[in-house]
C-alpha positions as CSV (number, residue, x, y, z in Angstrom):
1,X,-67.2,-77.7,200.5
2,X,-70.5,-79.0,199.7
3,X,-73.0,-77.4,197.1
4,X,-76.2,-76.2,198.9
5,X,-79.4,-78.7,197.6
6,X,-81.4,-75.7,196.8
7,X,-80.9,-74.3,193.8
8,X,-81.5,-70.5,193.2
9,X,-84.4,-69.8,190.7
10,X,-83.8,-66.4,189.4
11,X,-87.9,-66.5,189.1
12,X,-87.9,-66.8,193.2
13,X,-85.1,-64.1,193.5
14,X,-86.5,-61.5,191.2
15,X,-90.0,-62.2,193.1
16,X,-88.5,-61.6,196.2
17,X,-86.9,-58.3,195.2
18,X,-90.0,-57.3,193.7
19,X,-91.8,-57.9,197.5
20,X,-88.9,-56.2,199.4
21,X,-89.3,-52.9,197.2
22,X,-93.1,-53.5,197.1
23,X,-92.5,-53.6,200.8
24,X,-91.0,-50.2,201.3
25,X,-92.7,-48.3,199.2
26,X,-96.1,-49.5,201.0
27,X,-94.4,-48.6,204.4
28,X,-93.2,-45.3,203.0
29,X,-96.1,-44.6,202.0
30,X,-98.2,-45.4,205.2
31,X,-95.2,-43.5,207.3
32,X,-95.8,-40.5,205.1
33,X,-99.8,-40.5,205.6
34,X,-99.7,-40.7,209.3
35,X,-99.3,-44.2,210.4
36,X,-96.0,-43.9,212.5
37,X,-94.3,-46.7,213.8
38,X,-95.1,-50.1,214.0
39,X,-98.1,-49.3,212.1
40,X,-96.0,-48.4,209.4
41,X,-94.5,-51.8,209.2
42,X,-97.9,-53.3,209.3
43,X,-99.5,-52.0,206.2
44,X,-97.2,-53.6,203.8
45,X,-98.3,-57.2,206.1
46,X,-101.5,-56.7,205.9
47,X,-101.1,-56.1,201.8
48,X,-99.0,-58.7,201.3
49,X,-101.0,-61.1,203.4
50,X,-104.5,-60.3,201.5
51,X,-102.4,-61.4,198.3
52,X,-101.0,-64.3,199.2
53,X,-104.8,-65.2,200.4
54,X,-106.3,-64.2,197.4
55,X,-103.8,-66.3,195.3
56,X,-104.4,-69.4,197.6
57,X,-108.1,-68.6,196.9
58,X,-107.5,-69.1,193.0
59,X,-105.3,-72.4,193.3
60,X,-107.6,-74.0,195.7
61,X,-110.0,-74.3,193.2
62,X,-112.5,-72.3,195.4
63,X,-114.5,-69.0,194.3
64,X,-112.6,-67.7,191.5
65,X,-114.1,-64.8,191.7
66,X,-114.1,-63.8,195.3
67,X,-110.1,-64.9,195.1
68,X,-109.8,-62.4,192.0
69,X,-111.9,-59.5,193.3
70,X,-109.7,-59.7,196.5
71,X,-106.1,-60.1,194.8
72,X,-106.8,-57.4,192.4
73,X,-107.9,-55.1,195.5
74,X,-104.7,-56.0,196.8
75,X,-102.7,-55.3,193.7
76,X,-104.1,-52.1,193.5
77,X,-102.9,-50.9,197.1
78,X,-99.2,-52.5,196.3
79,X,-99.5,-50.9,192.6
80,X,-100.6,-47.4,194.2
81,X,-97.7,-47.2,196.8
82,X,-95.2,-48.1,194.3
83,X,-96.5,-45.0,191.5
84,X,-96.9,-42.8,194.3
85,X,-93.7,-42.8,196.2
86,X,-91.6,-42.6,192.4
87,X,-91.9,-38.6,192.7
88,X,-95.5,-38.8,191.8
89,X,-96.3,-37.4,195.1
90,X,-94.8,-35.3,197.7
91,X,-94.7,-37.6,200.5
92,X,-94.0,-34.4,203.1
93,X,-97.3,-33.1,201.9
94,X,-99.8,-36.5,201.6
95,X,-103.6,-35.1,200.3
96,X,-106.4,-35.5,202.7
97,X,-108.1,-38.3,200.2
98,X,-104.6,-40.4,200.4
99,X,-104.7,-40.0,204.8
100,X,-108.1,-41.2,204.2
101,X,-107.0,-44.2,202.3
102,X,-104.5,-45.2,204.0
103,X,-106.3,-45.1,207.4
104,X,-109.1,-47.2,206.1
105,X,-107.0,-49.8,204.4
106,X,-107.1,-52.1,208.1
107,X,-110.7,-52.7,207.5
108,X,-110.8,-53.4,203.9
109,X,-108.0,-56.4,204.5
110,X,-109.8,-57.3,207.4
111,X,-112.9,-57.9,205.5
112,X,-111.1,-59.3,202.6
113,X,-109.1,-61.5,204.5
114,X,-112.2,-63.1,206.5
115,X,-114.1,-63.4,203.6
116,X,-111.5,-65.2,201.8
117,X,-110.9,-67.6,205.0
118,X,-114.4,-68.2,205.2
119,X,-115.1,-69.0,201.8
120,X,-112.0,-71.6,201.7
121,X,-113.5,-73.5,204.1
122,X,-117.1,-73.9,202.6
123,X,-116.2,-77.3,200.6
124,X,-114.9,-79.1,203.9
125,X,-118.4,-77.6,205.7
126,X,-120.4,-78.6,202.9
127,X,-119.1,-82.7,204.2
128,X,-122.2,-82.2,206.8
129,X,-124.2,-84.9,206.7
130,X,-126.7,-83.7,204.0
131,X,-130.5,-84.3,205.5
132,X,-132.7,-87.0,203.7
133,X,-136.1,-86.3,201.6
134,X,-139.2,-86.5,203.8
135,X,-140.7,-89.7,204.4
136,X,-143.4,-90.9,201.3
137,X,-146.1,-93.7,201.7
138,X,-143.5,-96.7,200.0
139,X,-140.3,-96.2,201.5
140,X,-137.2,-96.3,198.9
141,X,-134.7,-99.2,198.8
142,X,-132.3,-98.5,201.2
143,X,-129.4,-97.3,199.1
144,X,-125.7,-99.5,200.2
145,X,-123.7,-98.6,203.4
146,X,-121.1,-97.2,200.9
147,X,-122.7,-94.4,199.2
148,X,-123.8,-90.8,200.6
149,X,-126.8,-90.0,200.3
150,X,-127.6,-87.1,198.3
151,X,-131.0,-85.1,197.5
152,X,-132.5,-85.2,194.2
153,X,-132.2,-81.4,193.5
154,X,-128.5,-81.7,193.6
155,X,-128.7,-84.9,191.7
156,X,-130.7,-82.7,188.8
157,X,-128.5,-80.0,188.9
158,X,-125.0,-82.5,188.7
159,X,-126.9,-84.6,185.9
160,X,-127.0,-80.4,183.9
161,X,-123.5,-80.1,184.7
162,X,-122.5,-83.4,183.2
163,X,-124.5,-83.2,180.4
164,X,-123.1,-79.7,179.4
165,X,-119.5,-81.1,180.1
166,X,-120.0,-84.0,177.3
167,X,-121.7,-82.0,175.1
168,X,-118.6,-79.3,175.3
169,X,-115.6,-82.0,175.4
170,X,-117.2,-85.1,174.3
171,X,-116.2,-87.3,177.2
172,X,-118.1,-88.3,180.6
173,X,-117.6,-85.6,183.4
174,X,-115.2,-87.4,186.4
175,X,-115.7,-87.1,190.2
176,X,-112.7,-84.3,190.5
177,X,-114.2,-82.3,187.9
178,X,-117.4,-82.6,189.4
179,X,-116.5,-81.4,192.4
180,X,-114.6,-78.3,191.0
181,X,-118.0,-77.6,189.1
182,X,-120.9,-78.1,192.1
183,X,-118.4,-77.0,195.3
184,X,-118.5,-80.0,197.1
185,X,-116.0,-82.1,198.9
186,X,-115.0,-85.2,196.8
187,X,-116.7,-88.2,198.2
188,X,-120.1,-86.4,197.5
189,X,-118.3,-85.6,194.4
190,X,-118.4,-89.3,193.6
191,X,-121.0,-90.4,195.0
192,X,-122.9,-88.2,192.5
193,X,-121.5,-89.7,189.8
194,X,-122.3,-93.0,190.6
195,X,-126.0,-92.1,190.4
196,X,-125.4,-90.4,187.4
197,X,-124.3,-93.4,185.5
């Protein structure tokens, strides 16, 4: 008999108990306020789903705080179903304030989860071609086919970030870095820095 090529990280299996009980409790929770049926079932989705968002928010480097505000939102809904379905609350006799929770929570993760989706996709809209400075009396030497161009206020403002950068580690800021720092894909990224040098 052949051992399976996946082996069992008792991280992964303790997460996954974590989300199964997370799970219930959300939909017990939901059940008891009102939200019957397949609605039950979809509150602890949509909760789940706004986290795994949020998180994806914070690794991709995006808008930190937009990915935090969102996954501790999130946390806060999975943290209040577990605490209240422990005994903490009499789930045959849900307060009007809870009902009123509950029933709002589709538009909160809606919004969240929009938000979030828009916001992770800024970087790849910011690749637009970026429009060049008006016209003056002695036109510029044309810069080489191979770099982008990029206006001089954004030049200013990565020429800041750099400078902080080397005055805070003591080495030249690199194109990823860059990137991270201004929000823009990494070809503009670099092509920044070569103007910086």
């Amino acid at each position: 008999m052949r051992s399976l090529p996946v082996r069992l990280d008792a991280v992964l299996v303790q997460a996954l108990i974590a989300a199964a009980l997370s799970f219930a409790h959300l939909h017990d929770l939901a059940a008891a306020a009102g939200q019957d049926g397949w609605k039950a079932w979809a509150y602890p989705v949509s909760v789940d789903l706004l986290l795994v968002a949020a998180w994806r928010q914070l690794r991709s480097g995006g808008s930190k705080a937009a990915g935090w505000c969102w996954f501790l939102v999130a946390l806060t809904a999975s943290l209040g179903a577990n605490v209240a379905t422990a005994g903490l609350l009499d789930l045959d006799a849900v307060p009007t304030w809870l009902r009123i929770l509950v029933a709002g929570w589709p538009a909160v993760a809606f919004l969240g989860g929009t938000l979030l989706a828009h916001s992770s996709m800024e970087p790849e809209e910011a690749s637009a071609p970026v429009p060049e400075p008006p016209a003056v009396e002695a036109a510029p030497e044309p810069a080489p086919p191979s770099v982008t161009p990029v206006p001089p206020a954004l030049i200013a403002h990565a020429r800041k970030v750099a400078d902080e950068h080397r005055a805070r580690t003591g080495t030249p800021i690199d194109p990823p870095t860059l990137r991270a720092r201004l929000g823009v894909p990494l070809p503009l990224a670099e092509a920044i820095a070569v103007q910086l040098t």
